[in-house]
C-alpha positions as a Markdown table, in Angstrom:
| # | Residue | x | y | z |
|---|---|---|---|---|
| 1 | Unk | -74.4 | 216.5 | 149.8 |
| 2 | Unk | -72.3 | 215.0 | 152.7 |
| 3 | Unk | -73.3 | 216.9 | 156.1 |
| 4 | Unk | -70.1 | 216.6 | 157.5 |
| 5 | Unk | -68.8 | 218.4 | 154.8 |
| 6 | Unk | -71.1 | 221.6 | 155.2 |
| 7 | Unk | -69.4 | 223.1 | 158.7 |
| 8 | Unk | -66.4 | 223.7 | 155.5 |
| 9 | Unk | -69.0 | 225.9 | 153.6 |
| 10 | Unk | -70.0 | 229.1 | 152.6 |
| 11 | Unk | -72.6 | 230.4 | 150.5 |
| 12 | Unk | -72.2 | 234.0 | 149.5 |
| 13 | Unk | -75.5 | 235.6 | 148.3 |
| 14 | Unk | -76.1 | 239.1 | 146.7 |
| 15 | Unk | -73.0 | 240.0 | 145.5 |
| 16 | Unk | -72.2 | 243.3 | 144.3 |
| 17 | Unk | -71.0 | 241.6 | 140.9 |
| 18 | Unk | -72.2 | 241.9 | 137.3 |
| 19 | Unk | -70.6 | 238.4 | 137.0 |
| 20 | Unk | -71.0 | 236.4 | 140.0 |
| 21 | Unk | -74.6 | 235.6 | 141.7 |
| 22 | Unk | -73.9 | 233.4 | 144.0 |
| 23 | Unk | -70.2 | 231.9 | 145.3 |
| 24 | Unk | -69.6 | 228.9 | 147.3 |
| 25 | Unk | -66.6 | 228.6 | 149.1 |
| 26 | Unk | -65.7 | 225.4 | 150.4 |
| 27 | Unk | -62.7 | 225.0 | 152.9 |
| 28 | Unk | -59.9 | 222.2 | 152.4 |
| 29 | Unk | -59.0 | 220.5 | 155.7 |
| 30 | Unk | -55.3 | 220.6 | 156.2 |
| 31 | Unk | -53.2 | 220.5 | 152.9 |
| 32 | Unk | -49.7 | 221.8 | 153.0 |
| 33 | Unk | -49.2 | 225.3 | 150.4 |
| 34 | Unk | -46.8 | 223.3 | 149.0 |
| 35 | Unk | -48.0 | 220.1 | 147.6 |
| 36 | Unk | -50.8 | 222.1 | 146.7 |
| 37 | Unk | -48.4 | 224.5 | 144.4 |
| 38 | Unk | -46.4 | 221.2 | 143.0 |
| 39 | Unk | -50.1 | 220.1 | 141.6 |
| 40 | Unk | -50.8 | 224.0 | 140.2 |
| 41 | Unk | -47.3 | 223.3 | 138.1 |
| 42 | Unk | -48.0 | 220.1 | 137.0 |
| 43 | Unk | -51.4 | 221.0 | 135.2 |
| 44 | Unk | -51.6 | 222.1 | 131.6 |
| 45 | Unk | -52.1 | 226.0 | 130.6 |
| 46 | Unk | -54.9 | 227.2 | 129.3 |
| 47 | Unk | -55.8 | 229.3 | 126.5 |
| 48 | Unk | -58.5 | 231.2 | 127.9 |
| 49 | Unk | -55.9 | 231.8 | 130.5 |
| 50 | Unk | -56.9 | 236.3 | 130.7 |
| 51 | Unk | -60.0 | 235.4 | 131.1 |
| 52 | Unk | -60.3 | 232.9 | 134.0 |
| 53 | Unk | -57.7 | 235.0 | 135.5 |
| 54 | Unk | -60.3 | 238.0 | 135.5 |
| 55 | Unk | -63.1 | 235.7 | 137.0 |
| 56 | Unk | -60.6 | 234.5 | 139.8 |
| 57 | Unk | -59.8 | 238.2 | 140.6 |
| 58 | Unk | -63.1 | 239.3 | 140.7 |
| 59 | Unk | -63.7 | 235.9 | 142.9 |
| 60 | Unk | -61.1 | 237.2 | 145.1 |
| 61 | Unk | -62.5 | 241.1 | 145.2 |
| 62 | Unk | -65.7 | 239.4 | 146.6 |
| 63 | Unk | -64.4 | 237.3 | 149.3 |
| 64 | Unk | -62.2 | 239.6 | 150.3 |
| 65 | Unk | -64.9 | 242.3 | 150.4 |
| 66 | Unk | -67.1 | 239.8 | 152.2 |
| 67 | Unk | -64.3 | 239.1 | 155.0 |
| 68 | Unk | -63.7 | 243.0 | 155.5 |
| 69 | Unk | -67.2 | 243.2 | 156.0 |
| 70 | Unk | -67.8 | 241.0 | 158.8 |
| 71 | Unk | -64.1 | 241.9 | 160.1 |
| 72 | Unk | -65.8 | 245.1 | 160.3 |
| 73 | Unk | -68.8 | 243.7 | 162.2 |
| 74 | Unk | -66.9 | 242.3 | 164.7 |
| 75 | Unk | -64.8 | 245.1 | 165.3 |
| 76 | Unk | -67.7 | 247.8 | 165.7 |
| 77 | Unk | -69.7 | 244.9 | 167.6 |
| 78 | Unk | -66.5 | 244.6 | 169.8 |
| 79 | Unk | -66.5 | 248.5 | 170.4 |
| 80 | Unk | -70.2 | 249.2 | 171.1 |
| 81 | Unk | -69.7 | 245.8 | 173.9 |
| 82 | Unk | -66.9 | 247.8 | 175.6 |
| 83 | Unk | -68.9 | 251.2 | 175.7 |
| 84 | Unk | -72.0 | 248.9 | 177.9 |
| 85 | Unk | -69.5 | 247.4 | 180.3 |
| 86 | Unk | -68.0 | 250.7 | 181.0 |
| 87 | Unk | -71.5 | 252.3 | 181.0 |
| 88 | Unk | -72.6 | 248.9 | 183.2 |
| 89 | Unk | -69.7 | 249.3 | 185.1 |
| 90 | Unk | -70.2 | 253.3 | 186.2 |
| 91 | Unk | -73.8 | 252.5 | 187.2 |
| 92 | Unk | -72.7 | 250.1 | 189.5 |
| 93 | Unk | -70.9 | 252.4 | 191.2 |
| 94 | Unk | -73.3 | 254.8 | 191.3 |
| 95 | Unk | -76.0 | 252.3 | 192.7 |
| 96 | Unk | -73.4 | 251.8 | 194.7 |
| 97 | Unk | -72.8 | 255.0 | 196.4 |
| 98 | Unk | -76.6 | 256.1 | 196.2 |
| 99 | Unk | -77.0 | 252.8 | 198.3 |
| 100 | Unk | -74.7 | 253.5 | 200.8 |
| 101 | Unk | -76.2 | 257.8 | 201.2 |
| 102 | Unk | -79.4 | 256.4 | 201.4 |
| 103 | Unk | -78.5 | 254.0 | 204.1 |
| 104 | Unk | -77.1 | 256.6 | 205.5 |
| 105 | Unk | -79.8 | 259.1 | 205.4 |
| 106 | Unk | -82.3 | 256.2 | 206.7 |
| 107 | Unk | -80.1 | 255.9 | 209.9 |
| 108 | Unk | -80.0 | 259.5 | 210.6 |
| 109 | Unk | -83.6 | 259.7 | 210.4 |
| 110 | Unk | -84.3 | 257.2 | 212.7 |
| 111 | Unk | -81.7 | 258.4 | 215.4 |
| 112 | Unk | -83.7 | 261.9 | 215.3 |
């Protein structure tokens, strides 16, 4: 296999599928939708047309359950990192302030 070829690549593994195992996607580089559709018309029918449509939906279910997935990830990773900067954020302030009273408190002690 070409290793320039395998940043374009993903392997999908346990898949909740009674059909597909294992699915390999592999990402074109930069072909215009429609020369891509002119070549889908020019190819012949086939007669086991219902059920290759039924594999390429299920194919579809599965990536796009995969993408929601990590969509979903990111999203909830993107959450829980806002929560700790805000939490960060408050207990700088209150190091802060609890700097600045016991600074405070150090300099009254010494002036009694």
């Amino acid at each position: 296999m070409n290793q320039g070829n395998l940043k374009n690549t993903v392997v999908l593994k346990n898949l909740p599928s009674n059909i597909v195992e294992e699915a390999i996607i592999v990402f074109k580089a930069n072909i215009k939708l429609k020369e891509e559709q002119e070549m889908n018309n020019n190819t012949e029918i086939n007669k086991n047309r219902k059920e290759k449509d039924y594999i390429l939906k299920e194919a579809e279910m599965l990536v796009n359950n995969y993408i929601r997935r990590v969509e979903e990830k990111k999203r909830i990773k993107n959450e829980i990192q806002k929560k700790v900067d805000k939490k960060c954020k408050n207990l700088k302030k209150y190091v802060f302030i609890m700097g600045i009273i016991l600074l405070l408190e150090t300099i009254f002690l010494i002036i009694k």
